[in-house]
C-alpha positions in Angstrom: -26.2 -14.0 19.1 -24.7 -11.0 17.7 -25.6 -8.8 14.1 -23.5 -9.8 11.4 -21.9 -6.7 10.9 -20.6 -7.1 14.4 -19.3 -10.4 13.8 -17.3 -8.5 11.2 -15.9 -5.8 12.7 -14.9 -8.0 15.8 -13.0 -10.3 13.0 -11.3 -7.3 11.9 -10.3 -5.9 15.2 -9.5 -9.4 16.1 -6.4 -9.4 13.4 -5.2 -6.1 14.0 -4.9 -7.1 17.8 -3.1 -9.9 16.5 -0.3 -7.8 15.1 0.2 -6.5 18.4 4.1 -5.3 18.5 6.2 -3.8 16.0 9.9 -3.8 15.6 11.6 -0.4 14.0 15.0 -0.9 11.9 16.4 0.2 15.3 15.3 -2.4 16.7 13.2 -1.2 19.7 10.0 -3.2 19.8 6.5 -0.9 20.6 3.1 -2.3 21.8 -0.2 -0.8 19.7 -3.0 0.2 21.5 -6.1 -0.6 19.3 -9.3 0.6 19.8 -12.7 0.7 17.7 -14.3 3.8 16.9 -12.9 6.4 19.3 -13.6 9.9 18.8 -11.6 11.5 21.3 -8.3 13.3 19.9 -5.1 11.2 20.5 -2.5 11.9 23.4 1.1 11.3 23.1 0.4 8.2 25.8 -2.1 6.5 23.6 0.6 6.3 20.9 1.1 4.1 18.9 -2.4 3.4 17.8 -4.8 1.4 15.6 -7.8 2.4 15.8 -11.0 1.0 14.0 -13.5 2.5 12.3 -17.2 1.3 11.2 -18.1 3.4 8.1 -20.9 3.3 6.0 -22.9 0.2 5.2 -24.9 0.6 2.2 -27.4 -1.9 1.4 -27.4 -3.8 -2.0 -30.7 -5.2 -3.1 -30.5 -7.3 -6.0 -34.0 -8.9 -5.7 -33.1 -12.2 -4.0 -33.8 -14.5 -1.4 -31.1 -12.9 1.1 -30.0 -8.9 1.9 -26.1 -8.5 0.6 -24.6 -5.7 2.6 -21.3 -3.4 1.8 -19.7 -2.2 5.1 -16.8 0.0 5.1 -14.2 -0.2 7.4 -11.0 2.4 8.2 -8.2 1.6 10.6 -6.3 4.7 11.7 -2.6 4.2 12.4 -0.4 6.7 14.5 2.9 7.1 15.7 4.7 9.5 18.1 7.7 11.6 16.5 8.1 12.9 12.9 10.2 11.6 10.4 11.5 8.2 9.1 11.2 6.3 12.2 7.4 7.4 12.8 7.3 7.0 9.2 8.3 3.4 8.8 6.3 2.4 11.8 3.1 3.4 9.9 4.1 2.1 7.0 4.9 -1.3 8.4 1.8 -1.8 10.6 0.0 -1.0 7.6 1.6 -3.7 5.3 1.0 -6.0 8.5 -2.5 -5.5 8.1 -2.5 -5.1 4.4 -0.8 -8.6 4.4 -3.5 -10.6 6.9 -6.6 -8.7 5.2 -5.6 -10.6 2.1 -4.2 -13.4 3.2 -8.0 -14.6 4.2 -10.2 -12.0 2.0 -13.3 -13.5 3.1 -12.4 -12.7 6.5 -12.6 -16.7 8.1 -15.9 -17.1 5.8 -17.6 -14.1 7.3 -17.9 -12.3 4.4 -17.9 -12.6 0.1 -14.7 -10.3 -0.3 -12.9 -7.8 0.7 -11.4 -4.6 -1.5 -9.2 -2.1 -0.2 -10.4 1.2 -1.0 -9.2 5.0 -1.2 -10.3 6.5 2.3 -11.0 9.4 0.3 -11.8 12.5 3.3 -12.1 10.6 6.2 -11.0 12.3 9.3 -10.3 10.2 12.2 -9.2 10.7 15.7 -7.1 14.0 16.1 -3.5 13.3 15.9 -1.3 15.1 18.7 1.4 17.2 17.8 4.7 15.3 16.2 2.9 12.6 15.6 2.7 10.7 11.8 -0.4 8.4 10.4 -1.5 6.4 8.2 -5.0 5.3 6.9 -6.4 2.2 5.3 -9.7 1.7 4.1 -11.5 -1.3 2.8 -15.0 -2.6 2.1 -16.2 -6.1 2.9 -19.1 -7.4 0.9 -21.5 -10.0 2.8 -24.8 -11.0 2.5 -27.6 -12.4 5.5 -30.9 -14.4 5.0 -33.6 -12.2 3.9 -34.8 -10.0 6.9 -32.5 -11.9 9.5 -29.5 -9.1 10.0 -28.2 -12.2 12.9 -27.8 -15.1 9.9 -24.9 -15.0 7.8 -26.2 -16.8 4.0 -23.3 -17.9 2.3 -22.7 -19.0 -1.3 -23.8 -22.4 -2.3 
């Protein structure tokens, strides 16, 4: 059985692997490499590139039966070359993933909701020379049976 908070992140990086290839105005059609959580800089040949970040999870006690959770996530997008092409290539994998993060906000019943948030000074992989990104940050909201981090409680 796996944590929660791994169910989660797997979910997310589930749907971005879903979005898979992207077609520019020009019509040439690119295959995203995601990954989750890498911390080595970016190469030209790993471009284009989603990757995932865990951030924080901060716990929210309210005094009940069950421990509700609020777990950031950040997905890094990347694109070789500078200027409107690179440009519009983040911008569209980013409405992609806008688009299926909303279209299910409680991520196939994993979580309570989901908000997209400002990513504030997050720093993800290094980006390599003429090369654009793009960030998106969001914070799900879920909540597991008191003490059990494996058990997902849901609302009644």
């Amino acid at each position: 059985m796996k944590p929660c908070r791994q169910q989660i992140t797997e979910r997310v990086l589930g749907l971005l692997e879903s979005i898979g290839v992207q077609e520019s105005t020009s019509g040439e059609f690119r295959a995203v490499k995601v990954e989750l959580n890498r911390r080595a800089p970016l190469e030209e040949n790993d471009l284009p590139s989603a990757v995932l970040f865990e951030a924080a999870e901060i716990p929210l006690n309210d005094f009940s039966s069950m421990d509700l959770y609020e777990f950031g996530l950040v997905v890094q997008i990347a694109q070789k070359g500078s200027g409107i092409a690179a440009v519009e290539f983040c911008n569209t994998f980013r409405a992609d993933v806008v688009k299926l993060l909303k279209s299910d906000i409680s991520l196939g019943g994993l979580v309570r909701w989901l908000e997209l948030t400002d990513a504030g000074d997050f720093i993800g992989a290094e980006l390599p020379a003429q090369a654009e990104g793009s960030l998106l940050a969001f914070l799900v909201h879920y909540a597991t049976r008191e003490g059990d981090p494996y058990t997902f409680e849901h609302l009644p």
